[in-house]
C-alpha positions in Angstrom: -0.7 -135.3 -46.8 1.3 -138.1 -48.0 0.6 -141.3 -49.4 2.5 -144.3 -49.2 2.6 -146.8 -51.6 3.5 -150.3 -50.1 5.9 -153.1 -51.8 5.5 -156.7 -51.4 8.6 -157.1 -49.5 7.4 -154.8 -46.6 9.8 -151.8 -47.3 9.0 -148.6 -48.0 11.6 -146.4 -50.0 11.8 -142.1 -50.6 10.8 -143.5 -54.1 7.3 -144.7 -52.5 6.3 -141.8 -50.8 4.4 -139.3 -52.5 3.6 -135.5 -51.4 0.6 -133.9 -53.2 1.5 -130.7 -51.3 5.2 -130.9 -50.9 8.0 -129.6 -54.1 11.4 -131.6 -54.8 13.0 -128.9 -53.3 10.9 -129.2 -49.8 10.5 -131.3 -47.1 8.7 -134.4 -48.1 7.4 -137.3 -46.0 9.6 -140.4 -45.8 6.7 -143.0 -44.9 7.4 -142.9 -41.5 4.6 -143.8 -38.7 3.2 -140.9 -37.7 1.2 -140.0 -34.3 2.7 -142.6 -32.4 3.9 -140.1 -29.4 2.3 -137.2 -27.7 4.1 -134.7 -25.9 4.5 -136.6 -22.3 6.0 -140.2 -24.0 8.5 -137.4 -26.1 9.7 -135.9 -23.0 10.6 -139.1 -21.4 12.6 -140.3 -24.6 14.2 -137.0 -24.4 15.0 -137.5 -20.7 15.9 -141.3 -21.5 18.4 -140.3 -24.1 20.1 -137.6 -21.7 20.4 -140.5 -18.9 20.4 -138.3 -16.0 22.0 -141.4 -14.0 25.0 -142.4 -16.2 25.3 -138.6 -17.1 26.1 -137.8 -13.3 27.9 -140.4 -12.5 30.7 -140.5 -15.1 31.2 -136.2 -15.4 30.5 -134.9 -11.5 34.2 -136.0 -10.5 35.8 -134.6 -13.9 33.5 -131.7 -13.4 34.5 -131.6 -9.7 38.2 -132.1 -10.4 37.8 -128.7 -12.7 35.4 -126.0 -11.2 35.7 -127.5 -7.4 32.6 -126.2 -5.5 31.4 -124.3 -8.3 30.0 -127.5 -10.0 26.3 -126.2 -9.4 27.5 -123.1 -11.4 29.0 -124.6 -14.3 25.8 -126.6 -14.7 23.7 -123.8 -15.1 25.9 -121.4 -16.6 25.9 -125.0 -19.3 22.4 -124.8 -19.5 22.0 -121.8 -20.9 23.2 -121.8 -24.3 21.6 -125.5 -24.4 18.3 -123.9 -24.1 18.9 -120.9 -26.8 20.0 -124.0 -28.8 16.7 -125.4 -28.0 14.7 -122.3 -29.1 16.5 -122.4 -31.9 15.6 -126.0 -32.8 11.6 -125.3 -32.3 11.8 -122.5 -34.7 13.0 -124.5 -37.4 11.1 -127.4 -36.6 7.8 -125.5 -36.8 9.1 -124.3 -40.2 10.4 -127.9 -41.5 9.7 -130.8 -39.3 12.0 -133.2 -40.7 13.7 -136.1 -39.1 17.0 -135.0 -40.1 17.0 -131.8 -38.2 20.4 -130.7 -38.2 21.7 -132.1 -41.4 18.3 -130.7 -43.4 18.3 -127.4 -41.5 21.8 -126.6 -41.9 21.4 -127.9 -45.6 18.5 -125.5 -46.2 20.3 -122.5 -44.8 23.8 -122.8 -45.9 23.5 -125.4 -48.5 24.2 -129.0 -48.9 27.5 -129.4 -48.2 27.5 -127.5 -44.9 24.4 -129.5 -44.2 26.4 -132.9 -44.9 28.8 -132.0 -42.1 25.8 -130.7 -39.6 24.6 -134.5 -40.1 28.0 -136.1 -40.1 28.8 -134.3 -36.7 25.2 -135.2 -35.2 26.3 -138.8 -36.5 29.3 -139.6 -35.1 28.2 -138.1 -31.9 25.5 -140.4 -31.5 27.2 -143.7 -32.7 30.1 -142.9 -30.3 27.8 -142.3 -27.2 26.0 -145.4 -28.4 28.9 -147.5 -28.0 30.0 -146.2 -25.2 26.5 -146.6 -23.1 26.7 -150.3 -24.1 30.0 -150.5 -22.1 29.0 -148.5 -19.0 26.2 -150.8 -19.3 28.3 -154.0 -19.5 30.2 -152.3 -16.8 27.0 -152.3 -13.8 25.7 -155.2 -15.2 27.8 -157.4 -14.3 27.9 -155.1 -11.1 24.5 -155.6 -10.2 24.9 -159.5 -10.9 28.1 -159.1 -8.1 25.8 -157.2 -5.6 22.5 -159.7 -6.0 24.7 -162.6 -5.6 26.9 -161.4 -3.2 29.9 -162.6 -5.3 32.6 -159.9 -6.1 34.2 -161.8 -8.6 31.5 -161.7 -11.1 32.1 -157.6 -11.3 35.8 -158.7 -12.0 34.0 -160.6 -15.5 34.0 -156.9 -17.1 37.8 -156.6 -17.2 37.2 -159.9 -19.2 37.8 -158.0 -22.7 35.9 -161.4 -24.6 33.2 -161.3 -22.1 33.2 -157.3 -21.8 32.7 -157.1 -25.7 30.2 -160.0 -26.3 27.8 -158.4 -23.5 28.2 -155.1 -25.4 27.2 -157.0 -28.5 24.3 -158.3 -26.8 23.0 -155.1 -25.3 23.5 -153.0 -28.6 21.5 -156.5 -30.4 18.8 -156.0 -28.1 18.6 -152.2 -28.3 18.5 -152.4 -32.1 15.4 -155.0 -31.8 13.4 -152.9 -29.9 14.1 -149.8 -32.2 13.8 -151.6 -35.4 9.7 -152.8 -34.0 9.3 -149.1 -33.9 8.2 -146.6 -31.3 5.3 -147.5 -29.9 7.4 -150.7 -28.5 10.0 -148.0 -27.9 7.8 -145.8 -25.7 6.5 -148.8 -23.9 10.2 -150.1 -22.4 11.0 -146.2 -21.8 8.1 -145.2 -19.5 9.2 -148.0 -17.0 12.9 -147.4 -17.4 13.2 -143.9 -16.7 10.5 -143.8 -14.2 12.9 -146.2 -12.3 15.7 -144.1 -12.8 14.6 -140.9 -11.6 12.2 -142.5 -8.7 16.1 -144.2 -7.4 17.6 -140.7 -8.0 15.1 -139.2 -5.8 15.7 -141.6 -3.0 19.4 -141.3 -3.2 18.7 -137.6 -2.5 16.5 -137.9 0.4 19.4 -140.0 1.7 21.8 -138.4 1.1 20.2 -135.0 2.6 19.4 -137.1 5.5 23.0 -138.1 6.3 24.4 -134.4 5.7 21.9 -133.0 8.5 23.1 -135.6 11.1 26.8 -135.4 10.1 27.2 -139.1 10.1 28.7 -139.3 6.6 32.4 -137.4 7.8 32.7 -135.6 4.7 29.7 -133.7 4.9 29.8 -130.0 4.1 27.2 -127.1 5.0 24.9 -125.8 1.7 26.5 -122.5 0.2 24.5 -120.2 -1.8 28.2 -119.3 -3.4 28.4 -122.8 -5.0 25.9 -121.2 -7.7 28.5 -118.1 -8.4 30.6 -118.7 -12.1 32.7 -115.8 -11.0 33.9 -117.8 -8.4 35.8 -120.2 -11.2 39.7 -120.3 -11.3 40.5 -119.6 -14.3 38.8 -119.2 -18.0 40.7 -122.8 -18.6 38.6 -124.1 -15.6 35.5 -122.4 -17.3 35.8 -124.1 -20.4 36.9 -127.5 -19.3 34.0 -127.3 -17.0 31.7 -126.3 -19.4 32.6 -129.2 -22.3 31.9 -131.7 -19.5 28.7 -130.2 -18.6 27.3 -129.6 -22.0 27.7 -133.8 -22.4 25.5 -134.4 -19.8 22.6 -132.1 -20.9 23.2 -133.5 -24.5 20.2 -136.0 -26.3 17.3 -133.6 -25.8 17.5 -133.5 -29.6 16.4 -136.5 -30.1 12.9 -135.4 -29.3 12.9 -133.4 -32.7 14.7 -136.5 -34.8 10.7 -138.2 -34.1 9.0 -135.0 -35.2 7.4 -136.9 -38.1 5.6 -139.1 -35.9 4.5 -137.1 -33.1 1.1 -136.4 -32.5 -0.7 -132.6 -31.8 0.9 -130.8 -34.6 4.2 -129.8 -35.8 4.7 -128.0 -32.2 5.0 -131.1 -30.1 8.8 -131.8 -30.8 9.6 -128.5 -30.0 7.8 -128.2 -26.9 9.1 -131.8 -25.7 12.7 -130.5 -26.5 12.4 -127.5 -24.1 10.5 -129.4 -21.5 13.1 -132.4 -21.4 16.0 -129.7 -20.9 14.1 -127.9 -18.2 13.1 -130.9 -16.6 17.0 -132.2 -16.4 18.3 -128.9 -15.1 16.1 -129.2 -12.2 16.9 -132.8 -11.6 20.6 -132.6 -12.1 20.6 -129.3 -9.4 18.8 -131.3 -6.8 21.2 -134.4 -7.1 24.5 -132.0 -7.3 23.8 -129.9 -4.1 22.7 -133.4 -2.1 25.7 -135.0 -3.8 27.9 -132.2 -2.4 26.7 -131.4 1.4 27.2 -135.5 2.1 30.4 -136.3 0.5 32.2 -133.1 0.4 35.0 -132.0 -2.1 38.0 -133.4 -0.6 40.5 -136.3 -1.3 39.6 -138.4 1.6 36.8 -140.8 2.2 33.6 -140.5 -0.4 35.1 -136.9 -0.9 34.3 -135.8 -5.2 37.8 -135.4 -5.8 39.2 -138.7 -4.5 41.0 -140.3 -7.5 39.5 -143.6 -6.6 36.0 -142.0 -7.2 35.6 -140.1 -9.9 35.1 -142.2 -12.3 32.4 -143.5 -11.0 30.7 -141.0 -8.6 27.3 -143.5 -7.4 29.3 -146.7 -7.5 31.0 -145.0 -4.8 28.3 -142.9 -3.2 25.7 -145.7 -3.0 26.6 -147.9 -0.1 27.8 -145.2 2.1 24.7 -143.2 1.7 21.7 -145.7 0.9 23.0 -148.9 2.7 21.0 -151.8 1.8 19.6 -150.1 -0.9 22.7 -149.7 -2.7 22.1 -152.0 -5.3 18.9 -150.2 -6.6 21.7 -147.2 -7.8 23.3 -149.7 -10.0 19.9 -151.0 -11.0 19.0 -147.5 -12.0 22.5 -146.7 -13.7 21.9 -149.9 -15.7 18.4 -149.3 -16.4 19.7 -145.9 -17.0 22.1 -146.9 -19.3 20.2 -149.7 -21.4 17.4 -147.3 -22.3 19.5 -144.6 -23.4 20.8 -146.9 -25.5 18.0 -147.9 -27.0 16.3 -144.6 -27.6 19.0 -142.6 -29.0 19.1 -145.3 -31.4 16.4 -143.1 -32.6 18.6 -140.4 -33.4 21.2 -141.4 -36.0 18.9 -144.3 -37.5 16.4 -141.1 -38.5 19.5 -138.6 -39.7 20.8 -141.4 -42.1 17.2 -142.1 -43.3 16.8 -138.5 -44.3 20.4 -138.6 -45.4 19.4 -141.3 -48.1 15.8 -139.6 -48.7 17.4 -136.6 -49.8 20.4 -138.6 -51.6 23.1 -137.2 -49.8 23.9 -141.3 -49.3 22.4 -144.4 -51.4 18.9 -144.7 -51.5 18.8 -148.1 -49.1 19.5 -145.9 -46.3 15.6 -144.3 -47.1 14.1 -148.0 -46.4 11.3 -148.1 -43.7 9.4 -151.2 -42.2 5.9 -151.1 -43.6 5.3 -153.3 -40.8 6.6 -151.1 -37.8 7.0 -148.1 -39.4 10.8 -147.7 -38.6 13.8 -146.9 -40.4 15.2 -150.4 -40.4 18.3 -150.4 -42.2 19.3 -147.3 -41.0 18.6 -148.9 -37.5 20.8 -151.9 -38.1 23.3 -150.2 -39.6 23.8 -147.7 -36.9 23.6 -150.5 -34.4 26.4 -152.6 -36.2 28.7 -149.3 -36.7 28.4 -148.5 -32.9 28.9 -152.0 -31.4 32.0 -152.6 -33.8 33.4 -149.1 -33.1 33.2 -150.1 -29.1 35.0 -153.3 -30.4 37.8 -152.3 -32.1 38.2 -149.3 -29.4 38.2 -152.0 -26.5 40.6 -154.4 -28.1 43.1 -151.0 -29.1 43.2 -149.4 -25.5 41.0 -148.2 -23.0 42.3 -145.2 -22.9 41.6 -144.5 -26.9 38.1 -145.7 -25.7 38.1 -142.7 -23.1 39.9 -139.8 -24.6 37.1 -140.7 -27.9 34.3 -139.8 -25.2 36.1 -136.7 -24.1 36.3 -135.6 -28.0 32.7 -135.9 -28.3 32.2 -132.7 -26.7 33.8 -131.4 -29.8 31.1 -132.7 -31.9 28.1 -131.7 -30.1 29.3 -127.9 -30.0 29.7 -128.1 -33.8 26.7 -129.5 -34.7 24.4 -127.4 -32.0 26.2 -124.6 -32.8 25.9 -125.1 -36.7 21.8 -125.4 -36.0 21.8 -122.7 -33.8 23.7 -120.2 -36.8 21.5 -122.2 -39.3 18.4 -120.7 -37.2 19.3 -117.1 -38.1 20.1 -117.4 -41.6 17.7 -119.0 -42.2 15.0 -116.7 -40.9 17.2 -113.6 -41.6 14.5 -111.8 -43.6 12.1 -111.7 -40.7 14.3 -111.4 -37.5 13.2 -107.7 -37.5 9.4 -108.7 -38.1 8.6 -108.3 -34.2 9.6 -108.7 -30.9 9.2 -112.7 -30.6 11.4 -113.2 -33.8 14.4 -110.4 -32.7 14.8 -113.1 -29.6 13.6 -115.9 -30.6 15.2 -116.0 -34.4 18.5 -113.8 -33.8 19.3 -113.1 -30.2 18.9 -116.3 -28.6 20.3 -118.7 -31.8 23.3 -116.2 -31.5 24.3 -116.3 -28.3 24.0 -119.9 -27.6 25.8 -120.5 -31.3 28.5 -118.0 -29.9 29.0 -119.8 -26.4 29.1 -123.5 -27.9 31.6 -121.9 -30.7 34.1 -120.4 -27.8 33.9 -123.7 -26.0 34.7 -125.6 -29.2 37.8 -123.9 -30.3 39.1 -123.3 -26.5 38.5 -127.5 -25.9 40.3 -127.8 -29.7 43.3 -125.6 -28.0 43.5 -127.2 -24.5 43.3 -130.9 -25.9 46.4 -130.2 -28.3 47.8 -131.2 -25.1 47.9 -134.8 -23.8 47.7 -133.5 -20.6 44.0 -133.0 -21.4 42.5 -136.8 -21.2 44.1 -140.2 -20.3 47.7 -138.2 -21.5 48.4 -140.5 -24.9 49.8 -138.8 -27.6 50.8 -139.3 -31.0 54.1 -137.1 -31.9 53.4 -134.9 -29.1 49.6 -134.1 -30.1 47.2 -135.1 -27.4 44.9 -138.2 -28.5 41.7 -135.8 -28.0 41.9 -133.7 -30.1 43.5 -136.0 -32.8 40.5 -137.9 -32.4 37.9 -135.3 -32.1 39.5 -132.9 -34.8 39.9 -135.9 -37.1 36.4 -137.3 -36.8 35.3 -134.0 -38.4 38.2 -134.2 -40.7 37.4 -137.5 -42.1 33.7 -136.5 -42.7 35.2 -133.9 -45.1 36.6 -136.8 -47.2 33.6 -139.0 -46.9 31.5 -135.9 -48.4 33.5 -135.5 -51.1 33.6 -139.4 -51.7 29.7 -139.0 -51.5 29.4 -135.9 -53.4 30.7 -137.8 -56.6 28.9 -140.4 -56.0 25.6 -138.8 -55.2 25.8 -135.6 -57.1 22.2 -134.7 -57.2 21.9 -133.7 -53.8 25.2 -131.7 -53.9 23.7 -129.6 -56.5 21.1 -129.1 -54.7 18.4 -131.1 -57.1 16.8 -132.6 -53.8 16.9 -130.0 -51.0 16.7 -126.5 -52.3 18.6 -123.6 -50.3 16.1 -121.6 -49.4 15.0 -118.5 -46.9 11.1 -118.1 -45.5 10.7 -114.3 -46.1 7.9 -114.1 -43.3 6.6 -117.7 -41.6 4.9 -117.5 -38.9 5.9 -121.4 -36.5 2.5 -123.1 -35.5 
């Protein structure tokens, strides 16, 4: 149990917290609020910060344009080493529950600067999604406002690069309120939001079933049991390319273990939540592809997936065709969509960098937390300011920097999932042999998903040396991917060593100790 000592000017520091039970070398409490979410309200933050409608819509055209009909395929064949990554995560979360997951797992297991690059990768993953949800946002905001009003011009206000970037700024303001008051405020916006989201989902579906049957639609095509075959796919190039694209949409479930200090239920509830929410999206993503694909068809022509005109954007094109009046609920729900996965995987980075400046791996006002919301504040704002200036800058550079940025960030999430997933079995290594439960659940499942995500990271790392791979910017012949996505990683080498001289303690090893469990059995 931990006891929090309280400061006149409402902050709580890593200095006020202390642990009776806990070492200097543990985990140790951070004066976050805890029991604030059971299981159900961690699920729907997990499903909020995967944003099953943005998700679709921006990657089933890319996704179509690389595995053709074989898009239900790559999703699953995606899914799998997400949930081995997800086993592995509940194994070390029963162990150490911390809101740094990655970064104090990783740290534990291979030592601190390994772990340093685990949270660096988790971070810049998260602040660049951040910034770019607030643009899609901006993007069917000002869409919806052109469809309630019946005025196409006001969709046109979003080419506007001064207007574009001060709604941005707005939406990421407004996101960082509501995350900075905490998570009971958090949960209470997310229930409605993704409730509306998946409830407009489900209609599109019906619909859209309803036109394949009758054939009205033009580009309809019959259901095919061989749209679920991977063997089916082109090429291992196809394979790969499909599979970075589909591990971005499944990506945020993590966030349900960032809040594992103030869950409620026990030390399990996290982990449970994180498995759920990837289950849960699976099915819902399955449903929506197969309905997706008998009514609009792979072709060129018409609503077909692999017109150019429509892959960008697959429900912005989808919606009148196939719900009619009802069209402007899709962008509704994309918005919705959009605005609360913003908002709750603010959650995410704003908890890494508090343990980040618990632990000292960055200066200690990064460990400030709200006495009055219970929330890492600083951490919230700061994450909030880096994100909104980083969509900025991007927007006044070039679009297409914007773009190819997103495309990199499948390189982070296979490093950092993939690093947790390794991290899992060192970790543990003394007991993997202690039964049956921890061969699979500590070795062989970590493993193989670590494996998978580590194939698709260098063969992404190879393809986007191209510029062929993205928007097709270069610099000196190097495609603007993996410049970007290679060098995001690279510059978090220098910022650790910047921070390692600065911050020394934790690079030694004086506040997280590398340590392995001989025989713990998880909660």
């Amino acid at each position: 149990m931990s006891q929090t000592i309280g400061r006149e000017d409402g902050i709580t520091t890593a200095h006020d917290v202390v642990d009776p039970a806990g070492s200097k070398h543990g985990i140790t409490g951070k004066g976050l609020k805890g029991g604030q979410l059971g299981l159900l309200a961690v699920v729907v933050l997990g499903i909020s910060s995967v944003a099953p409608a943005y998700s679709l819509t921006s990657s089933l055209g890319p996704a179509v344009g690389a595995v053709g009909l074989q898009l239900p395929a790559i999703f699953i064949v995606a899914f799998i080493p997400m949930i081995l990554v997800a086993f592995a995560y509940r194994e070390l979360n029963a162990d150490s529950p911390d809101s740094g997951t990655t970064f104090t797992w990783a740290t534990k297991a291979f030592g601190p600067f390994v772990g340093w690059m685990g949270g660096w990768g988790l971070l810049a993953a998260n602040i660049i999604v951040l910034s770019n949800l607030a643009g899609v946002a901006v993007d069917f905001f000002y869409l919806f406002l052109a469809q309630m009003f019946n005025n196409p011009d006001l969709a046109d206000l979003t080419s506007n690069t001064a207007v574009n970037i001060i709604t941005c700024l707005v939406f990421v303001a407004l996101a960082v309120w509501v995350s900075y008051r905490g998570l009971h405020a958090t949960k209470l916006v997310q229930y409605t939001m993704v409730g509306f989201q998946v409830l407009v989902l489900g209609i599109f579906v019906v619909m859209a079933l309803t036109h394949a049957a009758s054939g009205d639609a033009g580009t309809s095509i019959a259901f095919s049991w061989d749209w679920f075959n991977p063997l089916k796919i082109g090429s291992f190039e196809q394979f790969t390319a499909g599979m970075s694209l589909a591990v971005f949409v499944y990506w945020g479930w993590d966030v349900c273990l960032t809040v594992n200090e103030e869950t409620k239920g026990g030390k399990g509830t996290a982990g449970r939540a994180g498995t759920t929410t990837a289950v849960a999206v699976l099915a819902l993503y399955l449903v929506a592809i197969v309905a997706t694909m008998m009514v609009a068809g792979t072709g060129t022509d018409g609503i077909g997936l692999n017109n150019p005109d429509n892959q960008s954007n697959i429900f912005a094109a989808l919606a009148s065709p196939v719900m009619g009046p009802l069209a402007i609920l899709m962008s509704l729900a994309v918005l919705s969509g959009t605005a609360s996965s913003l908002q709750s995987t603010m959650a995410s980075p704003a908890r890494s960098l508090l343990a980040m400046g618990h632990y000292g791996a960055l200066p200690p006002r990064f460990a400030t937390v709200s006495k009055r919301f219970g929330s890492p504040g600083y951490a919230t704002i700061l994450a909030g300011v880096i994100s909104g200036g980083f969509y900025a800058v991007m927007k006044v550079v070039s679009e297409n920097v914007l773009n190819d940025t997103i495309m990199a960030l499948g390189l982070m999430i296979c490093f950092y999932y993939g690093l947790t997933a390794f991290a899992c079995t060192w970790y543990f290594r003394h007991s993997l042999f202690s039964s049956v439960r921890n061969f699979f659940m500590r070795l062989l499942f970590p493993v193989v998903g670590g494996l998978v995500l580590t194939v698709v990271f260098f063969q992404t790392a190879v393809d986007s040396w191209s510029p062929e791979f993205g928007s097709g910017s270069e610099v000196f012949g190097v495609g603007l991917v993996f410049i970007l996505g290679i060098g995001i990683l690279a510059l978090g080498v220098v910022v650790m060593l910047l921070a390692s001289k600065k911050h020394p303690g934790f690079f030694r090893g004086e506040t997280i100790r590398k340590d392995t469990p001989a025989l713990v059995v998880p909660e």
